[in-house]
Chimera marker file (.cmm) of the C-alpha trace (Angstrom):
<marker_set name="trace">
<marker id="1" x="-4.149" y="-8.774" z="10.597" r="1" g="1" b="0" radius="0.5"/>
<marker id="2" x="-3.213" y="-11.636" z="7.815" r="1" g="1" b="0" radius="0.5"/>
<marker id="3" x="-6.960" y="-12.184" z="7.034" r="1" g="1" b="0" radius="0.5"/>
<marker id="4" x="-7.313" y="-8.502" z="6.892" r="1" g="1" b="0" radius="0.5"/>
<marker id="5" x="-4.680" y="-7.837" z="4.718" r="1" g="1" b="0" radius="0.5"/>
<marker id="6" x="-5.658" y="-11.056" z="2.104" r="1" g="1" b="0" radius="0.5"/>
<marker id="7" x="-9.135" y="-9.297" z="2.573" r="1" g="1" b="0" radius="0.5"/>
<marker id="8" x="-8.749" y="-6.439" z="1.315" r="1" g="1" b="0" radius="0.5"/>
<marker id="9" x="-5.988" y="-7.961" z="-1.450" r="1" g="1" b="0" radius="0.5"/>
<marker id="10" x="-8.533" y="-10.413" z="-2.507" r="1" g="1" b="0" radius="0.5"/>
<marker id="11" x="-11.255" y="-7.585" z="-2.835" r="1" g="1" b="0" radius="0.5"/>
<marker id="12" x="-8.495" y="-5.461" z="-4.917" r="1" g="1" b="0" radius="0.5"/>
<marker id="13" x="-8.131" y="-8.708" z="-7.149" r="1" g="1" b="0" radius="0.5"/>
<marker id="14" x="-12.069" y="-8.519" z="-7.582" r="1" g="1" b="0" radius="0.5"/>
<marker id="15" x="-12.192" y="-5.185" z="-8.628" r="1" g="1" b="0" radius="0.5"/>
<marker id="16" x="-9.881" y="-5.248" z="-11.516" r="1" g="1" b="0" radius="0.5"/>
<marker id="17" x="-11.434" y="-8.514" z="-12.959" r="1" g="1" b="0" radius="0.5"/>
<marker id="18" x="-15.101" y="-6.343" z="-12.817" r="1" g="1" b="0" radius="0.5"/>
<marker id="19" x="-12.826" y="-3.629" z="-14.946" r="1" g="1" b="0" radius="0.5"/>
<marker id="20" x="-11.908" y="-5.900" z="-17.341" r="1" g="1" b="0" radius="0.5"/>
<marker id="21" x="-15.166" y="-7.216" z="-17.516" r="1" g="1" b="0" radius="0.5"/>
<marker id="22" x="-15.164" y="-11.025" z="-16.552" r="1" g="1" b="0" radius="0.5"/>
<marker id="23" x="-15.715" y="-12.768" z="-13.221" r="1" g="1" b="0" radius="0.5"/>
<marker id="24" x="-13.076" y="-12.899" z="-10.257" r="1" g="1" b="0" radius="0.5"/>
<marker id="25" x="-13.326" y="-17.015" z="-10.767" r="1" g="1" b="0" radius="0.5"/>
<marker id="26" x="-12.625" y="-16.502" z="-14.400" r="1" g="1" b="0" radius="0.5"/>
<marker id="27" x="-9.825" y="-14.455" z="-13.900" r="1" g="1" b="0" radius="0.5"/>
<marker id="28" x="-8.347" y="-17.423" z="-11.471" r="1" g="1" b="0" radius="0.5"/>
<marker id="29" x="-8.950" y="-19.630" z="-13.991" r="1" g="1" b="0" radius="0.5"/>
<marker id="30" x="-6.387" y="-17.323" z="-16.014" r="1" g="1" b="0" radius="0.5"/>
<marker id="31" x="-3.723" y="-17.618" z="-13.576" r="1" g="1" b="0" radius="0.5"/>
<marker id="32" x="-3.878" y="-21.358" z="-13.320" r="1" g="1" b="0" radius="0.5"/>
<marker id="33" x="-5.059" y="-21.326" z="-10.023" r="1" g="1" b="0" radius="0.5"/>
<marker id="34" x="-7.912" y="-22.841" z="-8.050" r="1" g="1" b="0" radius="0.5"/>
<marker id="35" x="-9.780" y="-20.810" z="-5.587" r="1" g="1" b="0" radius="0.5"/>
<marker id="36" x="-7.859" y="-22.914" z="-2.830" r="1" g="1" b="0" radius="0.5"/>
<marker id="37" x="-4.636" y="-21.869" z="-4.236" r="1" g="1" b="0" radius="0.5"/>
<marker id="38" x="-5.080" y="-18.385" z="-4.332" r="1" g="1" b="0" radius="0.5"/>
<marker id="39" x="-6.048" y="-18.168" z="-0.909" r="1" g="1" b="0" radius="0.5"/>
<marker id="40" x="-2.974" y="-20.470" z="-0.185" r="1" g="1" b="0" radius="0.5"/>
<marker id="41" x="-0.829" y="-18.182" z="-1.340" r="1" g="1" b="0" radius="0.5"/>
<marker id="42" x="-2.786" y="-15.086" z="-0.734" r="1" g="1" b="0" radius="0.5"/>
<marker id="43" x="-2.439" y="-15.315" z="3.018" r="1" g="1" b="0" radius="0.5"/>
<marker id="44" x="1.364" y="-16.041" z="2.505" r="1" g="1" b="0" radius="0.5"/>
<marker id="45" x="1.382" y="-13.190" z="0.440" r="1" g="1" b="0" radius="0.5"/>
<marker id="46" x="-0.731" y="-10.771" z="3.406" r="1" g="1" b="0" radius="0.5"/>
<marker id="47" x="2.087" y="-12.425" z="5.801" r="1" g="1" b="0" radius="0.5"/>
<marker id="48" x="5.106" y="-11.119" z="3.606" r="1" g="1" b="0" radius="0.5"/>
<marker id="49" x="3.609" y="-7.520" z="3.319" r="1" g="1" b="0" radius="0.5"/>
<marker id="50" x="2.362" y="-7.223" z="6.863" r="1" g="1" b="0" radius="0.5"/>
<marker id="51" x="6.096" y="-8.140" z="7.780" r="1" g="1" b="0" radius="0.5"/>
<marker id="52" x="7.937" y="-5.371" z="5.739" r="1" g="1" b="0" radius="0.5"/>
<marker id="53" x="4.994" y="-3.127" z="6.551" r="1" g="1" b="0" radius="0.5"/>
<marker id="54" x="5.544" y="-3.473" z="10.708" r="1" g="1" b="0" radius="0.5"/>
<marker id="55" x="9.300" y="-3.468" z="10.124" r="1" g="1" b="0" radius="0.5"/>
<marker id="56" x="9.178" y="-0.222" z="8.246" r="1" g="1" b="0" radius="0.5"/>
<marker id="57" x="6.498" y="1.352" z="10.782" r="1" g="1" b="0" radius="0.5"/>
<marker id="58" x="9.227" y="0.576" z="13.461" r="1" g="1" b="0" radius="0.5"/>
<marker id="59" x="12.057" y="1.756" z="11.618" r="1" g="1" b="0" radius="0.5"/>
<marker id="60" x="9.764" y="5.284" z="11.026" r="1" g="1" b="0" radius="0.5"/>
<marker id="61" x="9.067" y="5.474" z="15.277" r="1" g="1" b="0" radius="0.5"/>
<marker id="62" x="12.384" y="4.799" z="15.991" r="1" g="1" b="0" radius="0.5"/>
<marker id="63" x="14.230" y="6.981" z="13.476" r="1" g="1" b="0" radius="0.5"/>
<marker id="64" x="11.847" y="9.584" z="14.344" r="1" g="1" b="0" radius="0.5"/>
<marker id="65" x="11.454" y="10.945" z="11.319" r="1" g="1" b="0" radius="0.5"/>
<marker id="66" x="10.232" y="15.166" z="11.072" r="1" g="1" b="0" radius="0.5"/>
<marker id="67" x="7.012" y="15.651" z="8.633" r="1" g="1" b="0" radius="0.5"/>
<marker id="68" x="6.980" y="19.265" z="7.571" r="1" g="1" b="0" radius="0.5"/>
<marker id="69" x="3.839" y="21.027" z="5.773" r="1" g="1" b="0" radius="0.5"/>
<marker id="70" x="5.616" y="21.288" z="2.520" r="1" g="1" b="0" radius="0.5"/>
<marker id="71" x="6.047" y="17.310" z="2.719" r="1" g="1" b="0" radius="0.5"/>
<marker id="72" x="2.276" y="16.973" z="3.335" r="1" g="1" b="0" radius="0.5"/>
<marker id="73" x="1.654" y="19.535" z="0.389" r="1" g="1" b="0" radius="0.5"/>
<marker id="74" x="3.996" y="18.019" z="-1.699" r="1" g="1" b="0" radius="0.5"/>
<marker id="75" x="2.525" y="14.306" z="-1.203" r="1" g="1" b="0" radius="0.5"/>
<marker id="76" x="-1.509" y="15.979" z="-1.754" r="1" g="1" b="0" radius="0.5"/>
<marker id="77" x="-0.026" y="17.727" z="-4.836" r="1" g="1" b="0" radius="0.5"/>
<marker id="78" x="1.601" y="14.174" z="-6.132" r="1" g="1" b="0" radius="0.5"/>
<marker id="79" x="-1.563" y="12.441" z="-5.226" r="1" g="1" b="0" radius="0.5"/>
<marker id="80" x="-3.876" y="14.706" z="-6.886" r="1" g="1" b="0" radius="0.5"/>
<marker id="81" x="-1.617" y="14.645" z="-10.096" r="1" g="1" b="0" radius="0.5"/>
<marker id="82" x="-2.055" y="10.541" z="-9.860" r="1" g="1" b="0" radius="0.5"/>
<marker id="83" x="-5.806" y="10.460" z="-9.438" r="1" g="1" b="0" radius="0.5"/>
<marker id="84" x="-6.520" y="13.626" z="-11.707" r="1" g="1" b="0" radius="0.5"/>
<marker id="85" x="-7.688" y="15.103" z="-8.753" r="1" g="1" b="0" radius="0.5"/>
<marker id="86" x="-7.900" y="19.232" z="-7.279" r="1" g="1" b="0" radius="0.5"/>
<marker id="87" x="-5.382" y="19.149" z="-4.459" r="1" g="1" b="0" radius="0.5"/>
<marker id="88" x="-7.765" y="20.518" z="-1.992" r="1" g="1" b="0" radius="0.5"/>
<marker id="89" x="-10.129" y="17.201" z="-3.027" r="1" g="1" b="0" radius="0.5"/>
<marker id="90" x="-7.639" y="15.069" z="-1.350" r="1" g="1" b="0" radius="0.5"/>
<marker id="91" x="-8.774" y="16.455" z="2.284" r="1" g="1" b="0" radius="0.5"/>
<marker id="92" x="-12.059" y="14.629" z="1.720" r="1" g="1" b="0" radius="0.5"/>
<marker id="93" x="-10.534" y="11.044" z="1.449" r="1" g="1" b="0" radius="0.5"/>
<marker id="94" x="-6.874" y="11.470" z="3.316" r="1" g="1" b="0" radius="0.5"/>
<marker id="95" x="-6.425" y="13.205" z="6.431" r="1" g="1" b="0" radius="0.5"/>
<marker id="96" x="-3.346" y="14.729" z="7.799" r="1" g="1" b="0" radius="0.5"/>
<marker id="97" x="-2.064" y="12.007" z="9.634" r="1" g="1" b="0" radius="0.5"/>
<marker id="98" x="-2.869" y="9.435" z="7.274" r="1" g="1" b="0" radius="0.5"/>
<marker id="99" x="-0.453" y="11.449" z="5.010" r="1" g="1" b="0" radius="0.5"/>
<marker id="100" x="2.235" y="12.057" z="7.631" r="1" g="1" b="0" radius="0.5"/>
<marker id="101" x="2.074" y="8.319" z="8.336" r="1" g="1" b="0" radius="0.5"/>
<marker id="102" x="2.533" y="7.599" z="4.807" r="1" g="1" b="0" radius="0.5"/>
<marker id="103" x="5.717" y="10.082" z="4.120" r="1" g="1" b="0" radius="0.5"/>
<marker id="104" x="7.036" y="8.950" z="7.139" r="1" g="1" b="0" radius="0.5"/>
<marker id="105" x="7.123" y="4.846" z="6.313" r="1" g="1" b="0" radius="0.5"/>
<marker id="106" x="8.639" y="6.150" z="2.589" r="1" g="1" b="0" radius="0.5"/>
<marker id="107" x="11.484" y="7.801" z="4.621" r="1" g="1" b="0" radius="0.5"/>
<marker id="108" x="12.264" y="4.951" z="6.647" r="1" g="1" b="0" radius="0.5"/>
<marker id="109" x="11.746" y="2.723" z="3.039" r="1" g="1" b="0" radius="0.5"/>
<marker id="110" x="14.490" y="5.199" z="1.727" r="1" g="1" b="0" radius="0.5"/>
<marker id="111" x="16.483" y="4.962" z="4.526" r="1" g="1" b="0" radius="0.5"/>
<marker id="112" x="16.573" y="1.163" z="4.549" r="1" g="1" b="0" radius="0.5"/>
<marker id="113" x="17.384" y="1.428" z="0.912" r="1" g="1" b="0" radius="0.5"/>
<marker id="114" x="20.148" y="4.289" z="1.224" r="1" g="1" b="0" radius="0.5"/>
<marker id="115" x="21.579" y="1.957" z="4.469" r="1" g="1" b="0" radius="0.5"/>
<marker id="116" x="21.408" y="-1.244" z="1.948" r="1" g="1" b="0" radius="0.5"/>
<marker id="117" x="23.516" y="0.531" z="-1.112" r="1" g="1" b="0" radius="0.5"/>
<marker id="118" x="26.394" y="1.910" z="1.677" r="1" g="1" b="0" radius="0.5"/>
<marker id="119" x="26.771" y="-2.073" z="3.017" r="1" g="1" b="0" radius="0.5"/>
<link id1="1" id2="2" r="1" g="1" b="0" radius="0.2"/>
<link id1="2" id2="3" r="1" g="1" b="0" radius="0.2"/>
<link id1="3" id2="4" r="1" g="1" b="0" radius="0.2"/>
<link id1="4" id2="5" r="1" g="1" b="0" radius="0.2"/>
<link id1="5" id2="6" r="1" g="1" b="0" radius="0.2"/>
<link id1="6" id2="7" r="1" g="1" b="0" radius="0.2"/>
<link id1="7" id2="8" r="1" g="1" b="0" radius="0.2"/>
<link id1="8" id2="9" r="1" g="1" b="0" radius="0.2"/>
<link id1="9" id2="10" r="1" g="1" b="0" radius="0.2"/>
<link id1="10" id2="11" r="1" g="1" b="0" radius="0.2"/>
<link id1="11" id2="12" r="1" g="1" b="0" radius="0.2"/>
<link id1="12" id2="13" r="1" g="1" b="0" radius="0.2"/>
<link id1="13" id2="14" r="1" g="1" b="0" radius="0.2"/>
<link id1="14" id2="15" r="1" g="1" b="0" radius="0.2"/>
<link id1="15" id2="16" r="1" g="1" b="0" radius="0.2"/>
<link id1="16" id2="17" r="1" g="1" b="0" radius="0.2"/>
<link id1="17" id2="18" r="1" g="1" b="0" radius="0.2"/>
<link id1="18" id2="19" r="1" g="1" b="0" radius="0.2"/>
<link id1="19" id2="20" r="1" g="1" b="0" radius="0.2"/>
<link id1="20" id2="21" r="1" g="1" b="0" radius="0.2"/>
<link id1="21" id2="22" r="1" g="1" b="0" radius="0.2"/>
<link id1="22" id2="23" r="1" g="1" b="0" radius="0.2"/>
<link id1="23" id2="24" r="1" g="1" b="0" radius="0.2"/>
<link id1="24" id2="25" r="1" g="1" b="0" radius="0.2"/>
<link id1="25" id2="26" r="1" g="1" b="0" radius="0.2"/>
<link id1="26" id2="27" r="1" g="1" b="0" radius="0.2"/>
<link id1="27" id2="28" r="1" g="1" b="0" radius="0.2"/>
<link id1="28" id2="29" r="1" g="1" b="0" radius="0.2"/>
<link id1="29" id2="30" r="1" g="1" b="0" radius="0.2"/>
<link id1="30" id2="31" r="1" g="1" b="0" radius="0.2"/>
<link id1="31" id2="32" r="1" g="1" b="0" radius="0.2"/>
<link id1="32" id2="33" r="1" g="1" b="0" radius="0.2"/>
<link id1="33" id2="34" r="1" g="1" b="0" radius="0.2"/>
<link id1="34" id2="35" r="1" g="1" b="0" radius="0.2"/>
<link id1="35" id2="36" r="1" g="1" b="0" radius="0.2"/>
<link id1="36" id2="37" r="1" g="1" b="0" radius="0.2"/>
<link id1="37" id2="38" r="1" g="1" b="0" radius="0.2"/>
<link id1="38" id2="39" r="1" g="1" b="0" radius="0.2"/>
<link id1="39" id2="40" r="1" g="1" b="0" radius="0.2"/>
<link id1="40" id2="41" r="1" g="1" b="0" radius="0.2"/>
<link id1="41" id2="42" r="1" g="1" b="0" radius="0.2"/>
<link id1="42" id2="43" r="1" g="1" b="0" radius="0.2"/>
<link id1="43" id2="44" r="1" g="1" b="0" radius="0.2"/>
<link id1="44" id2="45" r="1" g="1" b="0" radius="0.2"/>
<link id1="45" id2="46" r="1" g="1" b="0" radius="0.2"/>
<link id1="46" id2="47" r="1" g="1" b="0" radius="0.2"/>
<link id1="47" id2="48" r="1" g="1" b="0" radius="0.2"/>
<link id1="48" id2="49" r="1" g="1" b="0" radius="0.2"/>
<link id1="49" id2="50" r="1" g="1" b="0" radius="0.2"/>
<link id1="50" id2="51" r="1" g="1" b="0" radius="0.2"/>
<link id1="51" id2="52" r="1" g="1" b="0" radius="0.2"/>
<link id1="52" id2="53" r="1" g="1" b="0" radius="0.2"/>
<link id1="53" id2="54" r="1" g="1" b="0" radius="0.2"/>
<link id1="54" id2="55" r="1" g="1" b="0" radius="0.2"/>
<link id1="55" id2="56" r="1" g="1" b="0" radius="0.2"/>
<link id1="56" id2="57" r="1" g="1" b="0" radius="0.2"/>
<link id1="57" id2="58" r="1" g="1" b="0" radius="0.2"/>
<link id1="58" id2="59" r="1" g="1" b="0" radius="0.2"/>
<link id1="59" id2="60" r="1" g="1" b="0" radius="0.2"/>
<link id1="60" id2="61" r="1" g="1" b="0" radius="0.2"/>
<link id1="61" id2="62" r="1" g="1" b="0" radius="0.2"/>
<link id1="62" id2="63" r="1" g="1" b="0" radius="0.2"/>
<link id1="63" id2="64" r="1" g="1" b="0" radius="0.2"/>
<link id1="64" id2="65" r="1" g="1" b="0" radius="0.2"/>
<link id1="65" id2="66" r="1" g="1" b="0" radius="0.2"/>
<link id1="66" id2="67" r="1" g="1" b="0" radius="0.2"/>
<link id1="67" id2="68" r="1" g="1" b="0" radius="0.2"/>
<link id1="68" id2="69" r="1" g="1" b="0" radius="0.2"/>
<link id1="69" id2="70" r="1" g="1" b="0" radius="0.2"/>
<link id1="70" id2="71" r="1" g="1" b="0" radius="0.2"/>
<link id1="71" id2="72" r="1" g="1" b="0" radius="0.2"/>
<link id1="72" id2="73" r="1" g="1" b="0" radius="0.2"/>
<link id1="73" id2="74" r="1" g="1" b="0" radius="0.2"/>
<link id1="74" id2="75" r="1" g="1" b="0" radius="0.2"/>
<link id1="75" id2="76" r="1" g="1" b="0" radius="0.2"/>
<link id1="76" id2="77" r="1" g="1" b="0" radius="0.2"/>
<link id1="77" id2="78" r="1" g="1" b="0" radius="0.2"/>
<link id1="78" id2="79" r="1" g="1" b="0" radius="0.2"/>
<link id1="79" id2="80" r="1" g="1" b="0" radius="0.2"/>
<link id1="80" id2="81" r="1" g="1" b="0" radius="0.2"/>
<link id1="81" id2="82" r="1" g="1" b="0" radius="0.2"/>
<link id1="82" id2="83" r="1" g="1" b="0" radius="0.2"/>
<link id1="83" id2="84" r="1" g="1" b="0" radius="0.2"/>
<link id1="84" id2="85" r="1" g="1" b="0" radius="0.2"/>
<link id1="85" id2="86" r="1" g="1" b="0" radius="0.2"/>
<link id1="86" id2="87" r="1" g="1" b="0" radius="0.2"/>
<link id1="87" id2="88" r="1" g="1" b="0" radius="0.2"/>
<link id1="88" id2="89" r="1" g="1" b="0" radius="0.2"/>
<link id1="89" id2="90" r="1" g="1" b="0" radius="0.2"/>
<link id1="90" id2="91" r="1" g="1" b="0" radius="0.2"/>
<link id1="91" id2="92" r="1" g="1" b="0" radius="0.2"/>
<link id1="92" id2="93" r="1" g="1" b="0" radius="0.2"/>
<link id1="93" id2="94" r="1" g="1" b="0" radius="0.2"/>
<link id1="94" id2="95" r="1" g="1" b="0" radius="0.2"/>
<link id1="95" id2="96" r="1" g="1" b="0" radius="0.2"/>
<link id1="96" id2="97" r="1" g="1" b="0" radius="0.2"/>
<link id1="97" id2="98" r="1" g="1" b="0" radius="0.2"/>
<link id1="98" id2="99" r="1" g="1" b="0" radius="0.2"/>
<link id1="99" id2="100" r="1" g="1" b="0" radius="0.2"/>
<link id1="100" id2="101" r="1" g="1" b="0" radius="0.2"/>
<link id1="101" id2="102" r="1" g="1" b="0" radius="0.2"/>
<link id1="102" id2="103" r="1" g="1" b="0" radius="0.2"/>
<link id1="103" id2="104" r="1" g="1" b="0" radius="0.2"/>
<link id1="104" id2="105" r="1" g="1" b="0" radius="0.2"/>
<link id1="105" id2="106" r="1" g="1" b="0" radius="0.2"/>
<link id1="106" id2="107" r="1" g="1" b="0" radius="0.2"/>
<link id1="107" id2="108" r="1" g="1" b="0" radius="0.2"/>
<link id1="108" id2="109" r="1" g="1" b="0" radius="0.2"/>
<link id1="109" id2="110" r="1" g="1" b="0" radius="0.2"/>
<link id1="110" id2="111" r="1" g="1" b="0" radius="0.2"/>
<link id1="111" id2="112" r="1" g="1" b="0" radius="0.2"/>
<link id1="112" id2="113" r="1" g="1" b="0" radius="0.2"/>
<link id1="113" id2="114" r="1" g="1" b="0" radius="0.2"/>
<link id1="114" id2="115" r="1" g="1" b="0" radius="0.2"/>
<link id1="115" id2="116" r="1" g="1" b="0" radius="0.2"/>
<link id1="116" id2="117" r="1" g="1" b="0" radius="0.2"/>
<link id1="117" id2="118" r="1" g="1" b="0" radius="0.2"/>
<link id1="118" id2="119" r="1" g="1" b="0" radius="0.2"/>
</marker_set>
């Protein structure tokens, strides 16, 4: 799961050197890091996010938390309005329970936030 997660980080990284037009070692090289330490920290990096991520997925399963069909419209409506997108568009790349998934690990994020500012 770490290597996937540095994967697809490190391919993210990639991308957004391309857009600014210069090479993903140049773009290192801006950072003051070596290729070594990038993936050094990268993977410590994956580790971190996988942890919050699985701690927030159980937090959503055992909080149970309801997804209505106005929270899935609302979240392809938001979407669409980020990516300058039609709303029915988002069907092609998203489906249902991709988006229930998603609302459902931002409620338990809220809750964990709301649960935080009442200690």
């Amino acid at each position: 799961m770490i290597e996937t997660e540095f994967a697809q980080y490190r391919e993210q990284l990639k991308e957004q050197a391309k857009q600014y037009g210069i090479e993903f070692e140049m773009y290192l090289q801006f950072s003051g890091m070596t290729l070594e330490q990038f993936e050094e920290q990268g993977r410590k990096d994956a580790e971190a996010r996988l942890k919050v991520t699985l701690v927030i997925e159980a937090i959503a399963k055992a909080e149970k938390f309801e997804v209505t069909d106005e929270d899935v419209q609302a979240r392809k409506v938001k979407l669409a309005g980020m990516y300058n997108m039609q709303v029915e568009d988002i069907d092609k790349y998203l489906t249902r329970n991709m988006l229930e998934l998603d609302i459902q690990n931002e409620k338990a994020y809220n809750f964990v936030l709301e649960s935080a500012k009442r200690v």
